[in-house]
MITORNU-60546 format. One record per residue (C-alpha): residue number from 1; chain; z, y, x. Coordinates in nm, 3 decimals, decimal comma. Layout:
  num  cadena        z        y        x
  NUM       A        Z        Y        X
...
//
This chain:
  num  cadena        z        y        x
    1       A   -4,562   -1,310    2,502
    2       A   -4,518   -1,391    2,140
    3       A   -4,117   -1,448    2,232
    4       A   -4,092   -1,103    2,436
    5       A   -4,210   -0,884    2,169
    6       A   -4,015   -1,032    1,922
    7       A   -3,726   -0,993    2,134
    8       A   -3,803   -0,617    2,187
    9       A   -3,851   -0,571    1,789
   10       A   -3,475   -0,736    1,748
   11       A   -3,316   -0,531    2,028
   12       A   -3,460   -0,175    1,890
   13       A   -3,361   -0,324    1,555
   14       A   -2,976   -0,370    1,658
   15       A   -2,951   -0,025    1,838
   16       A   -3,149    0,135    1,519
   17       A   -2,889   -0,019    1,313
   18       A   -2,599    0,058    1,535
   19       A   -2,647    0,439    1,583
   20       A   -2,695    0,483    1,204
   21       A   -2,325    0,271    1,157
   22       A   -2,200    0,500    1,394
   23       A   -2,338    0,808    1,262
   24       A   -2,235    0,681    0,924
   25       A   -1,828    0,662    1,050
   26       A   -1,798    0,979    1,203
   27       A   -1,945    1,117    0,878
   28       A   -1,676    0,938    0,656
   29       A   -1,451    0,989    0,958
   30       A   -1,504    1,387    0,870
   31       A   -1,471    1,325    0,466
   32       A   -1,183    1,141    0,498
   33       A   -0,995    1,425    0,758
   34       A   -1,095    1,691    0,520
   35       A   -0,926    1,469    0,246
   36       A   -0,608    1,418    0,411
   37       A   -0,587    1,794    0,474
   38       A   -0,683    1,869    0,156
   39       A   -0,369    1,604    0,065
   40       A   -0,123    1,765    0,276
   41       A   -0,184    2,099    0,127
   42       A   -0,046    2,018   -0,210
   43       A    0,241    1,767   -0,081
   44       A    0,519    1,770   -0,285
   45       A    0,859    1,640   -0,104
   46       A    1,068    1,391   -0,352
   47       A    1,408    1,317   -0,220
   48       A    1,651    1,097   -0,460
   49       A    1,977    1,330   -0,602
   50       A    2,171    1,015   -0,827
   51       A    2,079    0,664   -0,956
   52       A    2,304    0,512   -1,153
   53       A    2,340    0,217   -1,006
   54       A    2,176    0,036   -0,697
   55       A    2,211   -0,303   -0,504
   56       A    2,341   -0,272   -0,175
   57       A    2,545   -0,598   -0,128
   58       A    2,312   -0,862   -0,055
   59       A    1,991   -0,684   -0,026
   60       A    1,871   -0,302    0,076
   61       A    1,796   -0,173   -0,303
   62       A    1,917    0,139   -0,264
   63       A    1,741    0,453   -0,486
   64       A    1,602    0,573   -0,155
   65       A    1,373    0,262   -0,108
   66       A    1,146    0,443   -0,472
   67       A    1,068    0,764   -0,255
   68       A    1,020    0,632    0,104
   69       A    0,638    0,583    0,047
   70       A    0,649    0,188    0,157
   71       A    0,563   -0,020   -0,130
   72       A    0,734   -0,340    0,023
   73       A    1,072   -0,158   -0,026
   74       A    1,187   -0,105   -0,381
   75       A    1,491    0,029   -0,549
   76       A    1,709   -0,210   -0,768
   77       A    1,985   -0,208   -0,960
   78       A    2,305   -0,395   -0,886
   79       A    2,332   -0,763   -0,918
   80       A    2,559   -0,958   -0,702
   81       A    2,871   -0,787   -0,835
   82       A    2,800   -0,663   -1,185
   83       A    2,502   -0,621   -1,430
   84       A    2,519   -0,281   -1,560
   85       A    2,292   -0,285   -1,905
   86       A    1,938   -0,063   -1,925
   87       A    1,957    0,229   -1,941
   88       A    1,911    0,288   -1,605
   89       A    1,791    0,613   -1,471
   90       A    1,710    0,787   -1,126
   91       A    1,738    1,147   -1,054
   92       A    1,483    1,307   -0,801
   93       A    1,460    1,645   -0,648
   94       A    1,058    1,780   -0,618
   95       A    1,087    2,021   -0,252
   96       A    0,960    2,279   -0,328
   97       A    0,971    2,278   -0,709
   98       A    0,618    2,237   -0,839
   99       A    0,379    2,208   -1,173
  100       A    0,346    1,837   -1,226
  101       A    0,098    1,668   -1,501
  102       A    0,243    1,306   -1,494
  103       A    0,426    1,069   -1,276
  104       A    0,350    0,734   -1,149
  105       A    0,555    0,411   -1,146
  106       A    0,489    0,124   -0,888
  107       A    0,693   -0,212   -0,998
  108       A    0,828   -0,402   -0,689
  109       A    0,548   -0,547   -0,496
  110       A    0,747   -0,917   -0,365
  111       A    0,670   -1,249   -0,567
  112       A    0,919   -1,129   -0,839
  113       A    0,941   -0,903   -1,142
  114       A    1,326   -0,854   -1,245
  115       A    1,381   -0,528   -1,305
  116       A    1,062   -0,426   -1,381
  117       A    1,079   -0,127   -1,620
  118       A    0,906   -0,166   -1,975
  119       A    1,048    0,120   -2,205
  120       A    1,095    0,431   -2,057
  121       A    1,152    0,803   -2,068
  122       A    1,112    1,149   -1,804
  123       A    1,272    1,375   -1,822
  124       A    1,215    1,761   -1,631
  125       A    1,473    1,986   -1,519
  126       A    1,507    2,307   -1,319
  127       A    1,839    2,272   -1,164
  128       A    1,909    1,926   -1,197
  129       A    2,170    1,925   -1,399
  130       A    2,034    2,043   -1,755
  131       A    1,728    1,744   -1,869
  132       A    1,661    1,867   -2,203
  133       A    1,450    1,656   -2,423
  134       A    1,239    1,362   -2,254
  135       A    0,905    1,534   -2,155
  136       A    0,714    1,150   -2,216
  137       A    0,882    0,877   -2,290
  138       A    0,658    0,518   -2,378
  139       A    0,659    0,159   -2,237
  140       A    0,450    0,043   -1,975
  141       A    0,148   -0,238   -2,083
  142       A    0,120   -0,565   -1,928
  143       A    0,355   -0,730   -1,664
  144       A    0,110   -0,650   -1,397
  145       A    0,188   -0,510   -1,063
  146       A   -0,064   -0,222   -1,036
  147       A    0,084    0,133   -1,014
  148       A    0,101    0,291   -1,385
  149       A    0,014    0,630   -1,367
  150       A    0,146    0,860   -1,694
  151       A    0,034    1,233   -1,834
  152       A    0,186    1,469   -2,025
  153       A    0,020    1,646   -2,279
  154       A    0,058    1,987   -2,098
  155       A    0,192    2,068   -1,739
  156       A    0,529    2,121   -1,648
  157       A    0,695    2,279   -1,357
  158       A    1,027    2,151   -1,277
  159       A    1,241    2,113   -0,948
  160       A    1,406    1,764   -1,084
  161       A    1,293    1,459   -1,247
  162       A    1,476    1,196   -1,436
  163       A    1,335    0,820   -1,553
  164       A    1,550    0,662   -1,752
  165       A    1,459    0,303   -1,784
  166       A    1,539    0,196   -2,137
  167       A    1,429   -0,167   -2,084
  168       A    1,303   -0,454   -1,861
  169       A    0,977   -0,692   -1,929
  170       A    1,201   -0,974   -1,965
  171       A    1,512   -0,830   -2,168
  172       A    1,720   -0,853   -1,848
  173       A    1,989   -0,607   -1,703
  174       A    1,800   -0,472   -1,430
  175       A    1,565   -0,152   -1,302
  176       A    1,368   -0,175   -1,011
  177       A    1,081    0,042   -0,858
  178       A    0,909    0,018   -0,557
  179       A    0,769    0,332   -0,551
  180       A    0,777    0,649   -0,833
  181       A    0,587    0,955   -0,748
  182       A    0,456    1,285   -0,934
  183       A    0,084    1,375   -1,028
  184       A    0,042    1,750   -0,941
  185       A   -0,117    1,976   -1,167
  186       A   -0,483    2,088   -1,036
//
């Protein structure tokens, strides 16, 4: 008797626990929907204009790979063929212009870090031709692989952005970027 009681306790314990789990999905299930809607409301398009240089021999570094929103892809500068110095700088277009606060920079993601960009500058522009003065310009801390995220000290709105990558952690040639986005102003 002892066994069938405690078996009845345990099976109105598991469906207990199993309804509240479920209720408790479909409630961040909701959260998260309104979220991503929330998200796509204030999407801002970034398509690269120019880089000045990219690798496209032996692997797929092309400028594209910074935008494309998959952190295993990256864009680097060329390698096989040349060595072009730092600076090294990307151009991209913000569809439809918008009032940014920041930007963020995500170093490549493999096992390696050439090209990884330590001194840098952004710069804001409304046609994409005339950059002005760099709106922040800094170096990134640590060799780490975390996405940096940098403000300005007010917002700008701007149709075109430019990083210029004066230098690389380890003093090498190179520029790479897995991913480089915009913060939007609130």
């Amino acid at each position: 008797m002892k066994w069938i009681i405690a078996a009845v306790v345990l099976v109105t314990s598991l469906v207990g626990t199993r309804a509240w789990a479920q209720e408790g999905a479909s409630t961040n299930a909701a959260a998260m929907t309104t979220t991503h809607e929330a998200a796509s409301t204030n999407k801002i398009k970034l398509t690269v204009i120019k880089v000045d240089s990219e690798e496209t021999a032996t692997e797929n570094g092309r400028g594209t790979n910074a935008v494309d929103g998959n952190p295993d892809t990256f864009w680097h500068t060329e390698w096989t063929d040349a060595n072009p110095e730092c600076p090294h700088e990307i151009i991209i277009q913000l569809t439809p212009p918008s009032t940014i606060k920041g930007f963020t920079y995500l170093p490549r993601q493999d096992e390696e870090v050439n090209g990884t960009i330590k001194g840098y500058e952004l710069y804001v522009s409304d046609d994409g031709k005339d950059f002005g003065k760099p709106v922040k310009k800094g170096e990134f801390a640590g060799e780490g692989k975390n996405k940096k995220t940098v403000t300005f000290d007010q917002p700008v709105k701007c149709g075109f952005i430019k990083l210029k990558a004066l230098s690389e952690i380890n003093d090498g040639a190179w520029t790479s970027a897995a991913e480089i986005g915009v913060v939007p102003a609130e």
